[in-house]
N, CA, C and O atoms as a Tinker XYZ file with bonds, in Angstrom:
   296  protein
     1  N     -2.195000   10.477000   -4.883000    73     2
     2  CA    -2.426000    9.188000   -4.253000    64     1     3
     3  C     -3.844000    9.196000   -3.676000    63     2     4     5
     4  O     -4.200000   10.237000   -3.124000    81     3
     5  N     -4.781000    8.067000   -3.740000    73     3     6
     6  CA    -6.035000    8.121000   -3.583000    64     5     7
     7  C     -5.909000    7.463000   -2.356000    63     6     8     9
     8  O     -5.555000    6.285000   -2.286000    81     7
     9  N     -6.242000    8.319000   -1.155000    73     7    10
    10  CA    -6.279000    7.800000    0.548000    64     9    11
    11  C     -7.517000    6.377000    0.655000    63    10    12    13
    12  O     -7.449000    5.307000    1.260000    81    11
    13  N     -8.692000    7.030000   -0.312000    73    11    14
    14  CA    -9.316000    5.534000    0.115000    64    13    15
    15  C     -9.044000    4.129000   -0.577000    63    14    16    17
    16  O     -9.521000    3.102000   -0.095000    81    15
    17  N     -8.365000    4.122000   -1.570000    73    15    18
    18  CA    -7.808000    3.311000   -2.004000    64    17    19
    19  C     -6.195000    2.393000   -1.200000    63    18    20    21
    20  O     -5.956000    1.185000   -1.207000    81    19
    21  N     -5.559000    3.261000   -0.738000    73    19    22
    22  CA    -4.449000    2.841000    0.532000    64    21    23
    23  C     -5.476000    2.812000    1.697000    63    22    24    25
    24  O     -5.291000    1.740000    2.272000    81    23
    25  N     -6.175000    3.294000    2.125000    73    23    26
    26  CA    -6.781000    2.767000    3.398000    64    25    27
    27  C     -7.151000    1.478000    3.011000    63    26    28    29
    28  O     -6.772000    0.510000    3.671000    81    27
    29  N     -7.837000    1.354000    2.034000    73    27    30
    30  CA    -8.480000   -0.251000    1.924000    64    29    31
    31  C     -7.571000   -0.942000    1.673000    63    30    32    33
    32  O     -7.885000   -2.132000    1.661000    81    31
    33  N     -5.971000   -0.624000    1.336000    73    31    34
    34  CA    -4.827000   -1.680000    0.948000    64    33    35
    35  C     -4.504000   -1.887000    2.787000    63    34    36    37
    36  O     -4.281000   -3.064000    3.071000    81    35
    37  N     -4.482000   -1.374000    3.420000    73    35    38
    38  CA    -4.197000   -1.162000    4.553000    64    37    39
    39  C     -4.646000   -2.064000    5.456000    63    38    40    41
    40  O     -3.911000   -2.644000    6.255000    81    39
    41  N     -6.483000   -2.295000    5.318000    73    39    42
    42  CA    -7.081000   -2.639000    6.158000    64    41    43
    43  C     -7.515000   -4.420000    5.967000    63    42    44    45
    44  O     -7.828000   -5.258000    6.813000    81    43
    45  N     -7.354000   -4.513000    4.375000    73    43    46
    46  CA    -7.215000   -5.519000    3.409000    64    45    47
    47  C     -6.528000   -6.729000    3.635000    63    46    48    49
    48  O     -7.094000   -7.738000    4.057000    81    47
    49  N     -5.247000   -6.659000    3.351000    73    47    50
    50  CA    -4.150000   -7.308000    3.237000    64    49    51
    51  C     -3.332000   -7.054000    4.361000    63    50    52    53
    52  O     -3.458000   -6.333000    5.351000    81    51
    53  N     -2.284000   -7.991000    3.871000    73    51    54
    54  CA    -1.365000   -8.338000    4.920000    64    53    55
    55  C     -0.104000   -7.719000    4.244000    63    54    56    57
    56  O     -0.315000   -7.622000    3.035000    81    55
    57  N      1.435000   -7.154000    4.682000    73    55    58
    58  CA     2.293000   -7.336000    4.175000    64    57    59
    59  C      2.717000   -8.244000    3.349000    63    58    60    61
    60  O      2.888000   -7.950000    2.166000    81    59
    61  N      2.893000   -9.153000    3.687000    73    59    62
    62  CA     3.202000  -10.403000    2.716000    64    61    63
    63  C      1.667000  -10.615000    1.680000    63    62    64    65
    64  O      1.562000  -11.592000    0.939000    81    63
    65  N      1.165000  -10.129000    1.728000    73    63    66
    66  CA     0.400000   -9.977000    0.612000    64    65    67
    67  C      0.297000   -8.893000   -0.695000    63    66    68    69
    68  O     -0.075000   -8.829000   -1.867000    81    67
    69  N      0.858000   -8.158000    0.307000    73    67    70
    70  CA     1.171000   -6.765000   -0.460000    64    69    71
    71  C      2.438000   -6.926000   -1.369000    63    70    72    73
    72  O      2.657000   -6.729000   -2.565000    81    71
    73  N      3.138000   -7.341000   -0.368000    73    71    74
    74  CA     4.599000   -8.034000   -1.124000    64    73    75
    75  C      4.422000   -8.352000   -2.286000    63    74    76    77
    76  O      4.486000   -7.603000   -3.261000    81    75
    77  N      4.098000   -9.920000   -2.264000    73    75    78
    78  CA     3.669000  -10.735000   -2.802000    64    77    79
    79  C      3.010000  -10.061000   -4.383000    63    78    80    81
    80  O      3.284000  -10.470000   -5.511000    81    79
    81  N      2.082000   -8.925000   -4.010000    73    79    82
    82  CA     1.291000   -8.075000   -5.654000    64    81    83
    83  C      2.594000   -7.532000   -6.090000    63    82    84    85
    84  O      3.025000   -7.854000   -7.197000    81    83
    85  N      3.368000   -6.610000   -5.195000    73    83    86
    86  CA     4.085000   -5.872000   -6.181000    64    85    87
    87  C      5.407000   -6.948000   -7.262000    63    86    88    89
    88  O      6.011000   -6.767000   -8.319000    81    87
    89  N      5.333000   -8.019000   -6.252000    73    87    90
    90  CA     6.281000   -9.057000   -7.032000    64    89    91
    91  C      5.591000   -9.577000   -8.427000    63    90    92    93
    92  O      6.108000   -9.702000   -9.537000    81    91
    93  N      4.443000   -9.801000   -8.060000    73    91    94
    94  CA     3.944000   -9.870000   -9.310000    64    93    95
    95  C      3.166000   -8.716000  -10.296000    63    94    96    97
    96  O      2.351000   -8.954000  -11.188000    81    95
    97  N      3.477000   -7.912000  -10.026000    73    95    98
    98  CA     3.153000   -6.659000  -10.964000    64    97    99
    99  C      4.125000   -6.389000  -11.378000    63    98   100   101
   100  O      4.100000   -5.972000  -12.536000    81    99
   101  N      5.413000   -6.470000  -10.713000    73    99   102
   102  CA     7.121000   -6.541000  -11.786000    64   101   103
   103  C      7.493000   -7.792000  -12.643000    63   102   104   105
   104  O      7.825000   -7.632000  -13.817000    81   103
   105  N      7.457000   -8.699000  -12.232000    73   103   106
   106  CA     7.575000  -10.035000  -13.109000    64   105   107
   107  C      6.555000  -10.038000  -14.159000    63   106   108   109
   108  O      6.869000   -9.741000  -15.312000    81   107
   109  N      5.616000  -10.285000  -13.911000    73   107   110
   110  CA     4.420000  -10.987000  -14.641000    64   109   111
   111  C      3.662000   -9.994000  -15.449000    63   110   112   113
   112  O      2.914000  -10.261000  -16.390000    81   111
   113  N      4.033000   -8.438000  -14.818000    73   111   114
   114  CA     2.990000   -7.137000  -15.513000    64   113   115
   115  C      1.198000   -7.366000  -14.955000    63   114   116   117
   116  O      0.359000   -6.604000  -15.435000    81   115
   117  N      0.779000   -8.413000  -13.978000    73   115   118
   118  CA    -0.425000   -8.362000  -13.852000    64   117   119
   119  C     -0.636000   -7.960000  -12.126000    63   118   120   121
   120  O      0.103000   -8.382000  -11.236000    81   119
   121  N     -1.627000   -7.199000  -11.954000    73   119   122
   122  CA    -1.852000   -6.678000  -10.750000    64   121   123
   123  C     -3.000000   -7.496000  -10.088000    63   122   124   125
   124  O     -4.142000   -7.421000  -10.541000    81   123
   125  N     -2.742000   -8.164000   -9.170000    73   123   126
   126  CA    -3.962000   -9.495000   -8.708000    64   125   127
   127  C     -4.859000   -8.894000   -7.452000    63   126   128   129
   128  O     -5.708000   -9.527000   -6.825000    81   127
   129  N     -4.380000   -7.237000   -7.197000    73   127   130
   130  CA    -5.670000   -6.498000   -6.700000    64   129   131
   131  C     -6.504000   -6.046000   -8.178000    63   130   132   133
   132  O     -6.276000   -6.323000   -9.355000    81   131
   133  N     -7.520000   -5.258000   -7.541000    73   131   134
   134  CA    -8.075000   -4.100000   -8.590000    64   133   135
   135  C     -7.991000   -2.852000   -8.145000    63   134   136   137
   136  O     -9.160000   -2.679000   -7.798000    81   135
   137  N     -7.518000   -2.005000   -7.943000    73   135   138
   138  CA    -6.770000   -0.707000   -7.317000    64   137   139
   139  C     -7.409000    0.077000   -8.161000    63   138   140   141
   140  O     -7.635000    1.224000   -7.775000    81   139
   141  N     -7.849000   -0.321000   -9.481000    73   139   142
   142  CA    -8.381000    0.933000  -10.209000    64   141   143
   143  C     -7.854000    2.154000  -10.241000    63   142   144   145
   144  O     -8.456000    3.133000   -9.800000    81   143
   145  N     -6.276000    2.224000  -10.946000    73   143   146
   146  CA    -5.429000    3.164000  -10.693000    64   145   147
   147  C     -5.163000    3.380000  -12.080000    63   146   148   149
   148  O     -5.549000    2.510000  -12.861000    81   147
   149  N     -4.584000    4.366000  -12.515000    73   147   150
   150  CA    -4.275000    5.072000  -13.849000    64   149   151
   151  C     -2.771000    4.039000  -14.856000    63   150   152   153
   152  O     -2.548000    4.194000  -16.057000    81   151
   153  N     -1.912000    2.982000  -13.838000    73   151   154
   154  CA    -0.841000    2.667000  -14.517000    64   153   155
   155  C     -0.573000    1.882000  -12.984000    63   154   156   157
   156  O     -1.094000    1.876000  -11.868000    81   155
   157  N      0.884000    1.062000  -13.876000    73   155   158
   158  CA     1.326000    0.348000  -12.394000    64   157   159
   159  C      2.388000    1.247000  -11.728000    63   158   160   161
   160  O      2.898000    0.769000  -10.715000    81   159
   161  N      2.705000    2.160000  -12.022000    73   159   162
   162  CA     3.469000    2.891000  -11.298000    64   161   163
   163  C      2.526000    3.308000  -10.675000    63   162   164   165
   164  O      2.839000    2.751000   -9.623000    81   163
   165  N      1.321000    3.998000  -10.348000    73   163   166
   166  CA     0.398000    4.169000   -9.514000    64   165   167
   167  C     -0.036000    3.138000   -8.474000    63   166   168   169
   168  O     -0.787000    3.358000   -7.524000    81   167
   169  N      0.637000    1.795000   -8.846000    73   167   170
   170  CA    -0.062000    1.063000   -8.440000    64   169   171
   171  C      0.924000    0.538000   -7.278000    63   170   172   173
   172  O      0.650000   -0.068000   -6.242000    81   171
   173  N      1.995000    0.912000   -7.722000    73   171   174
   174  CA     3.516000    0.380000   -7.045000    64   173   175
   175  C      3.637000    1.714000   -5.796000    63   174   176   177
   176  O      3.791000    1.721000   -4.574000    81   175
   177  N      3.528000    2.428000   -6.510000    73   175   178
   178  CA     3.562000    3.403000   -5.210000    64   177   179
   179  C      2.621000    3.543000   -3.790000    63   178   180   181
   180  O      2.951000    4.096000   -2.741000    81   179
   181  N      1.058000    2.706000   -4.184000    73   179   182
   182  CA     0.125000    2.455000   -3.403000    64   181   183
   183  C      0.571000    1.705000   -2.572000    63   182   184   185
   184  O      0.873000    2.029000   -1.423000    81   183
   185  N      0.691000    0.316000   -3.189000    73   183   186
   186  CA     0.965000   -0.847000   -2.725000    64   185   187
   187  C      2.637000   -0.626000   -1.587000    63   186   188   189
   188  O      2.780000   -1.294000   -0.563000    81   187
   189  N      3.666000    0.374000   -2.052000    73   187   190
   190  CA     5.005000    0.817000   -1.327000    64   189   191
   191  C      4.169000    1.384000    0.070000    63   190   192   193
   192  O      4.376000    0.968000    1.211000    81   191
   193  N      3.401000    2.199000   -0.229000    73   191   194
   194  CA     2.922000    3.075000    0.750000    64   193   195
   195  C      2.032000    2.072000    2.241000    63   194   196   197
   196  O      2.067000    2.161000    3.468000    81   195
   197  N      1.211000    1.049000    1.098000    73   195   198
   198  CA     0.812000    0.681000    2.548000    64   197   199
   199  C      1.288000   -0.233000    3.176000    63   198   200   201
   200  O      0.654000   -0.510000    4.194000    81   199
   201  N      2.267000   -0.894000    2.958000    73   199   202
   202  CA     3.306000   -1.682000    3.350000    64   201   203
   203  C      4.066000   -0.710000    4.699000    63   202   204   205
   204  O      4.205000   -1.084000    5.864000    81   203
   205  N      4.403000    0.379000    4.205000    73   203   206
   206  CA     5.190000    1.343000    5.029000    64   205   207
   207  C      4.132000    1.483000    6.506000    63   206   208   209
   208  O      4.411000    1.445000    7.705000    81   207
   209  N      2.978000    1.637000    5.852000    73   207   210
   210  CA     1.757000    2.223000    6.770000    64   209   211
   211  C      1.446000    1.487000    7.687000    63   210   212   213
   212  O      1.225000    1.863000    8.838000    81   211
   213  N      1.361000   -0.398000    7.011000    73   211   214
   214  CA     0.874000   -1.179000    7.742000    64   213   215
   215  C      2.120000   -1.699000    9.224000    63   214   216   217
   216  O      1.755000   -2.041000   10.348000    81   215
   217  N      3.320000   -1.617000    8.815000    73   215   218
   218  CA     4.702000   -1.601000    9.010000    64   217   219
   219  C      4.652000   -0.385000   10.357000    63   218   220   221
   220  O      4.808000   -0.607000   11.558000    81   219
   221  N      4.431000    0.685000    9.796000    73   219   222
   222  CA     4.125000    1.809000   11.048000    64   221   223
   223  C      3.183000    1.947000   12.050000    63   222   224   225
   224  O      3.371000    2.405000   13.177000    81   223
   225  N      1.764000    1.361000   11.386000    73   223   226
   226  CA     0.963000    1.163000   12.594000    64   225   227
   227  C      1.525000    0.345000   13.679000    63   226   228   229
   228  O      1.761000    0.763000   14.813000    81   227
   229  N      1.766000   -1.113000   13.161000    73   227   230
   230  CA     2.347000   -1.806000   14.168000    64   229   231
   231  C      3.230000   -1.893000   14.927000    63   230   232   233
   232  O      3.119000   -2.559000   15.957000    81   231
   233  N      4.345000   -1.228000   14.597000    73   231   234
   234  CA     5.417000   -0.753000   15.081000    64   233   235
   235  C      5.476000    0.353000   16.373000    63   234   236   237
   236  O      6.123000    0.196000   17.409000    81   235
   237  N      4.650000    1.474000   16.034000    73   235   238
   238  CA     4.578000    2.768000   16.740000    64   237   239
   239  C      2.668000    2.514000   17.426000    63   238   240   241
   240  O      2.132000    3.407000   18.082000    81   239
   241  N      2.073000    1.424000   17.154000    73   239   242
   242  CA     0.621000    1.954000   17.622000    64   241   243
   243  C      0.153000    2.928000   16.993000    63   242   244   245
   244  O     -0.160000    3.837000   17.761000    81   243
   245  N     -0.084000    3.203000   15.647000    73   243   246
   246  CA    -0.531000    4.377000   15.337000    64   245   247
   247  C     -1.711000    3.990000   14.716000    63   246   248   249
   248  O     -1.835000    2.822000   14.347000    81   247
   249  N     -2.913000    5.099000   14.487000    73   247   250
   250  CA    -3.445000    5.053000   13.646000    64   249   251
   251  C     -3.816000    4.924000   12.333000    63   250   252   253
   252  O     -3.436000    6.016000   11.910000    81   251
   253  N     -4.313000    4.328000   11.346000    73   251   254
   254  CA    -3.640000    4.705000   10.095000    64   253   255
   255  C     -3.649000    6.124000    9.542000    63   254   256   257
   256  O     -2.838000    6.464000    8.680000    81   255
   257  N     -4.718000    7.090000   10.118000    73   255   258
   258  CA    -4.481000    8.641000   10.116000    64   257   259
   259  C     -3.009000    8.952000   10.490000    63   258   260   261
   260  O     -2.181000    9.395000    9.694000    81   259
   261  N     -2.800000    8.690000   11.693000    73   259   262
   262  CA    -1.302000    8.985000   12.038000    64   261   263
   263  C     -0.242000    8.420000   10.825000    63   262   264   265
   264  O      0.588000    9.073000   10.194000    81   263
   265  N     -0.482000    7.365000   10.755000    73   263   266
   266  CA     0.561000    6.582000   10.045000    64   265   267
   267  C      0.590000    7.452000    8.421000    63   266   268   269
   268  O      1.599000    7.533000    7.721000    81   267
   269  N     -0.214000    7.801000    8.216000    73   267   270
   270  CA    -0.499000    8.508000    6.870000    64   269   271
   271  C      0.218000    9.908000    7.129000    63   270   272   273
   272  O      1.220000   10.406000    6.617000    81   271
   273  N     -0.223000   10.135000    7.622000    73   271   274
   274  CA     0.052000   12.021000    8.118000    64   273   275
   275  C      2.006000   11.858000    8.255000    63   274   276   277
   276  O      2.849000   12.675000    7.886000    81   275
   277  N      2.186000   10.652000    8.843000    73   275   278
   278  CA     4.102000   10.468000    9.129000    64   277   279
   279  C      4.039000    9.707000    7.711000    63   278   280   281
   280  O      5.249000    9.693000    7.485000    81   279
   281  N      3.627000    9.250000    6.923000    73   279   282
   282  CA     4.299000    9.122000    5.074000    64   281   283
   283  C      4.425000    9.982000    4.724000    63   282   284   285
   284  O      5.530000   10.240000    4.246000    81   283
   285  N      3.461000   10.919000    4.729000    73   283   286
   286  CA     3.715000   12.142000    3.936000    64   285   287
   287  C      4.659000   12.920000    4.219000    63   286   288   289
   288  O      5.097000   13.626000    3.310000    81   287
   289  N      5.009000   12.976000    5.024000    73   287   290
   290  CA     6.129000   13.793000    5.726000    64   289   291
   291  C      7.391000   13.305000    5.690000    63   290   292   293
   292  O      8.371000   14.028000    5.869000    81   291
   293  N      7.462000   12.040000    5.457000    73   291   294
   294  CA     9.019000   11.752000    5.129000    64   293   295
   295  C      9.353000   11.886000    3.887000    63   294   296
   296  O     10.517000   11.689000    3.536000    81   295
């Protein structure tokens, strides 16, 4: 997983925006970021991750360092 690529999904977008891509990267097959990722399963897992991240910062006050460091770990 490429950290500067989820940091910038992170700092980017909104949940409901994030949402919103992976809905249309399952329906439609088109990804309306540019993530510049190897496949959409790369791309689905980004997009899962910073949802979680963005979801955790706000929740707990965390950093997105923090918030990263507690994904990996679950």
């Amino acid at each position: 997983m490429d950290i500067s690529i989820l940091q910038n999904l992170v700092e980017k977008y909104t949940v409901d925006e994030i949402s919103q891509a992976e809905e249309t990267l399952l329906i439609e097959g088109q990804m309306p970021f540019d993530l510049n990722v190897a496949d959409d399963s790369e791309a689905l897992d980004l997009l899962s991750a910073a949802t979680w991240i963005i979801e955790r910062m706000a929740s707990h006050e965390q950093s997105f360092d923090d918030a990263f460091q507690r994904y990996m770990s679950k």
